[in-house]
C-alpha positions in Angstrom: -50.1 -9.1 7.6 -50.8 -7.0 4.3 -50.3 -3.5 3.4 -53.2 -1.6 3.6 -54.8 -0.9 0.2 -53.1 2.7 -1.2 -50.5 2.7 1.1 -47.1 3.8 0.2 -45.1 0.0 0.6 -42.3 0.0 -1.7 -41.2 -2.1 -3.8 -38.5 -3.3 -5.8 -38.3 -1.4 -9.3 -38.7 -5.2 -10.9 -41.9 -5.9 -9.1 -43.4 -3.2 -11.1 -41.9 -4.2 -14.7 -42.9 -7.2 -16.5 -40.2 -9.4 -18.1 -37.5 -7.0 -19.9 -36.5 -8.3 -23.3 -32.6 -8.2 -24.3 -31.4 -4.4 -24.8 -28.9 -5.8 -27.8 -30.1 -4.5 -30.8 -31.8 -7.4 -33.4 -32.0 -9.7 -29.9 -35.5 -10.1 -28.5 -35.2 -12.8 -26.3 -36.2 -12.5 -22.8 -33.7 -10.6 -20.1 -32.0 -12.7 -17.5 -30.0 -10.6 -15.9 -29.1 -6.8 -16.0 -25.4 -4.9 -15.9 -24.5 -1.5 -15.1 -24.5 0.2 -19.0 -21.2 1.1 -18.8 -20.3 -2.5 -18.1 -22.3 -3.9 -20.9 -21.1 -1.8 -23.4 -17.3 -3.1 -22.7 -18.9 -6.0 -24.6 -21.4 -4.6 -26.8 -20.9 -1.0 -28.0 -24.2 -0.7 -29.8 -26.3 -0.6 -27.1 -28.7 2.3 -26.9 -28.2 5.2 -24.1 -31.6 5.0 -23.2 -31.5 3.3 -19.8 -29.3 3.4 -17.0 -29.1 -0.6 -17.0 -28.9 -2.8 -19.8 -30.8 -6.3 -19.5 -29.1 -9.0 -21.3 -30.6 -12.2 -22.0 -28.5 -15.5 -21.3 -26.5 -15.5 -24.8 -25.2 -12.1 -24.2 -24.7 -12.3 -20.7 -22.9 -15.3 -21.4 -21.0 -13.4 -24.3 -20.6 -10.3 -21.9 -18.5 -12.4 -19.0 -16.4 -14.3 -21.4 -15.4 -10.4 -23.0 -14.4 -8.7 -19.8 -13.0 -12.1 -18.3 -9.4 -10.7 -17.7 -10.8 -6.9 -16.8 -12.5 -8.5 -14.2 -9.9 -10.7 -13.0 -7.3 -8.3 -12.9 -9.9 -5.5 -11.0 -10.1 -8.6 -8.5 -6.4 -8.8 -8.1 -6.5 -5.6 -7.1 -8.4 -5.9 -3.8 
């Protein structure tokens, strides 16, 4: 059954956007996945405070995990 027309259904913050680009600077390929910003600029410290998130396509995300590799192993470690 559908939500009435006007009715106050959520939904998720991503319905409502379209497909992000990169938020690295000079990248404008499309967004695969998005990190906290604080996690993202472990990797990439010229990303813009503008947004909570950053959204990294998969060359960055990719470039982002193999960065914080050890960080994140070690903060595993530590469960």
């Amino acid at each position: 059954m559908a939500a009435p027309e006007g009715s106050a259904a959520r939904r998720s913050p991503r319905a409502r956007e379209g497909p992000q680009n990169c938020s690295v600077p000079d990248c404008s390929a499309e967004a695969v996945r998005s990190l906290a910003l604080a996690e993202a600029k472990k990797a990439f410290s010229s990303l813009p405070d503008a947004e909570r998130r950053a959204h990294l396509c998969r060359e960055h995300y990719r470039a982002w995990k193999k960065a914080t590799k050890k960080d994140r192993d070690l903060k595993r470690l530590g469960w």
